[in-house]
DOZA-421528 format. One record per residue (C-alpha): x, y, z. Coordinates in steps of 0.5 Angstrom, whole numbers. Example, Ala and Ser with C-alpha at 12.3 -4.5 7.8 and 13.67 -1.06 7.14 Angstrom:
<atom px="25" py="-9" pz="16"/>
<atom px="27" py="-2" pz="14"/>
// end
This chain:
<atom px="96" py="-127" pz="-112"/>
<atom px="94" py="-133" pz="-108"/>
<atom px="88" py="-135" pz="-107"/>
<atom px="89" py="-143" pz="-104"/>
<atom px="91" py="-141" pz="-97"/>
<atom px="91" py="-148" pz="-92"/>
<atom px="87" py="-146" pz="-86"/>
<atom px="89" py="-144" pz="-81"/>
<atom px="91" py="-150" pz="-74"/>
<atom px="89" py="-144" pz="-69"/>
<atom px="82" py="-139" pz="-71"/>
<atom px="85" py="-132" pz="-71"/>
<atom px="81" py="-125" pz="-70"/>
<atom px="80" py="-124" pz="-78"/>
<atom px="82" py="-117" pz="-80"/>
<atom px="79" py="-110" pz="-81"/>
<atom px="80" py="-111" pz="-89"/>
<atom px="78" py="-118" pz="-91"/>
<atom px="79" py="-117" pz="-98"/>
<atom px="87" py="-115" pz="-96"/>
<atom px="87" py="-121" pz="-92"/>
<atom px="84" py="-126" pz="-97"/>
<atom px="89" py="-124" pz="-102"/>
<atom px="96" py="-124" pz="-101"/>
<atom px="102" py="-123" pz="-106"/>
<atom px="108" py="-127" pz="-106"/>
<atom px="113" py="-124" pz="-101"/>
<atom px="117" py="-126" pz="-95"/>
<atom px="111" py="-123" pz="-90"/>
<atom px="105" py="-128" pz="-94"/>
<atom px="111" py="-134" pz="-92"/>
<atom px="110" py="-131" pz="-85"/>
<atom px="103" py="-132" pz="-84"/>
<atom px="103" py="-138" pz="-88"/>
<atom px="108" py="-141" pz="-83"/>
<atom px="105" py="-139" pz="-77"/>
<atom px="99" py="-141" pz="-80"/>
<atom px="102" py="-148" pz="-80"/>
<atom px="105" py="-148" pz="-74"/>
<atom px="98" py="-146" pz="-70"/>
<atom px="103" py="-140" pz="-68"/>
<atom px="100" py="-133" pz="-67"/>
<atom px="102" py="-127" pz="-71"/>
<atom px="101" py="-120" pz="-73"/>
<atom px="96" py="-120" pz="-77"/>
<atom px="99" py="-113" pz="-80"/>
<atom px="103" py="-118" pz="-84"/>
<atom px="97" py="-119" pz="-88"/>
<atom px="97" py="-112" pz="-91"/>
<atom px="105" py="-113" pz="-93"/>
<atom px="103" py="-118" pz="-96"/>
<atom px="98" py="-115" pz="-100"/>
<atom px="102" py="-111" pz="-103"/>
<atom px="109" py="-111" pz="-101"/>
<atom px="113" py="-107" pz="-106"/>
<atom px="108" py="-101" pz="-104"/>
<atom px="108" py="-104" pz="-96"/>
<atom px="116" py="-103" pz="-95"/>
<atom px="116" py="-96" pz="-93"/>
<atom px="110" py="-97" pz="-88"/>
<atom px="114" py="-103" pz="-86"/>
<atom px="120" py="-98" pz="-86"/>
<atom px="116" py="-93" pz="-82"/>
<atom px="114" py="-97" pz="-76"/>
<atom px="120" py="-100" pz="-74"/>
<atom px="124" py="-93" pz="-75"/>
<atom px="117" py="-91" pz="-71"/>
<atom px="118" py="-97" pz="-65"/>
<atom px="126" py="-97" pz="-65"/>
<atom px="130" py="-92" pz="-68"/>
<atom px="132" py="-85" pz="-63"/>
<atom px="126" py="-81" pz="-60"/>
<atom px="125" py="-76" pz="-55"/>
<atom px="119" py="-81" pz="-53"/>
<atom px="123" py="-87" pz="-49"/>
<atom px="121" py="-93" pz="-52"/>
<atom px="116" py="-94" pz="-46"/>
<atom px="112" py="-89" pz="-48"/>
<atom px="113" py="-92" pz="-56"/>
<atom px="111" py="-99" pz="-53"/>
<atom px="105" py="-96" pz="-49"/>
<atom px="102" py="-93" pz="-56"/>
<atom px="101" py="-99" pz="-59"/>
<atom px="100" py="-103" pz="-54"/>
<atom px="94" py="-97" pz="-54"/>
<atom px="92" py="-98" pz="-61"/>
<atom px="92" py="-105" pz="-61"/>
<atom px="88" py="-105" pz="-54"/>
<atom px="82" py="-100" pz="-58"/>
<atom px="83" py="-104" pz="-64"/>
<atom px="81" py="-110" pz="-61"/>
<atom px="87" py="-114" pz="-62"/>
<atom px="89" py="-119" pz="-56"/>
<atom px="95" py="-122" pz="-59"/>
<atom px="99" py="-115" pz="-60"/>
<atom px="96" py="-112" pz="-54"/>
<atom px="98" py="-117" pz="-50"/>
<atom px="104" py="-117" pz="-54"/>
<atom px="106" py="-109" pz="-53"/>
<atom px="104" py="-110" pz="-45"/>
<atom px="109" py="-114" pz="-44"/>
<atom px="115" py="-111" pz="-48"/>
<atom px="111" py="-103" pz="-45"/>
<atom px="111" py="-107" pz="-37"/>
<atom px="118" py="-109" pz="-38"/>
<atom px="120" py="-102" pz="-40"/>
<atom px="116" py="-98" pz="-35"/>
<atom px="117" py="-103" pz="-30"/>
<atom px="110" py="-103" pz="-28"/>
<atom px="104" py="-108" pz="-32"/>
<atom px="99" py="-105" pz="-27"/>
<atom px="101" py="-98" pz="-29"/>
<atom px="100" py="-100" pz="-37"/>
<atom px="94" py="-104" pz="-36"/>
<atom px="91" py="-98" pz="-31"/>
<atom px="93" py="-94" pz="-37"/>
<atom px="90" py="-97" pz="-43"/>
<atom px="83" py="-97" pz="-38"/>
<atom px="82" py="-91" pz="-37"/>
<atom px="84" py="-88" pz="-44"/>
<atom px="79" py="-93" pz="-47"/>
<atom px="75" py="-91" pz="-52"/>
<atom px="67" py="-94" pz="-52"/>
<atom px="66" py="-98" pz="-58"/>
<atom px="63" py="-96" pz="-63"/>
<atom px="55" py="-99" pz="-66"/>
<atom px="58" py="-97" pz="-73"/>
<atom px="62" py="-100" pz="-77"/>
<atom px="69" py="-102" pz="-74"/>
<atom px="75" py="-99" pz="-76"/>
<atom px="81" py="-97" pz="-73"/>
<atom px="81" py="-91" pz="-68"/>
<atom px="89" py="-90" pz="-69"/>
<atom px="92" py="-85" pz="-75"/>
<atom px="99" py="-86" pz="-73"/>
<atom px="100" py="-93" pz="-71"/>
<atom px="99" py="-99" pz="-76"/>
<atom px="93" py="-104" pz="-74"/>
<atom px="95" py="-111" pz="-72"/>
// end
């Protein structure tokens, strides 16, 4: 494991998981973060938990993108509406904003993604957070 991380050029939202963030395997998503990192750039602080353990990550790295782009009866208006909801819930400003964008793109309306993800919003919680979403992956 790595343990001697350069710090990072812009402060991201540190992750639910701080001992999967802290604690990276090497693997091509643990040379992601560091070179978004490096280059002060945002990224998919999912990324960290392929890192974690990438040989056991895969297949979830797999299933999301099987989930997000391959065929469906949902149209991947309605797939970018879900994340963009579940990062919305958990909190996380650079996927939200990230799955608006490409939802908006393909449902023709940011005001109606926005409006969405309003009204379904769910309060948080005064306990400890955790993800709300057994389906989509955190940020």
């Amino acid at each position: 494991m790595h343990s001697a991380q350069p710090e990072p050029a812009m402060e991201m939202k540190r992750m639910f998981l701080p001992e999967v963030q802290d604690n990276p395997q090497a693997s091509p998503y643990f040379d992601l973060v560091q070179s978004a990192r490096n280059s002060g750039q945002e990224y998919w602080q999912v990324w960290h938990l392929f890192a974690f353990r990438a040989e056991i990550t895969a297949h979830l790295a797999r299933s999301t993108h099987g989930i997000m782009h391959e065929p469906s009866p949902l149209s991947s208006g309605l797939r970018e509406l879900a994340a963009a909801y579940t990062s919305y819930v958990n909190e996380c400003e650079f996927c939200t904003t990230s799955h608006v964008a490409i939802a908006a793109e393909l449902l023709g309306s940011e005001d109606l993604v926005w409006g969405t993800l309003r009204v379904w919003k769910v309060p948080s919680s005064p306990r400890k957070k955790k993800p709300r979403s057994a389906v989509l992956p955190k940020c």
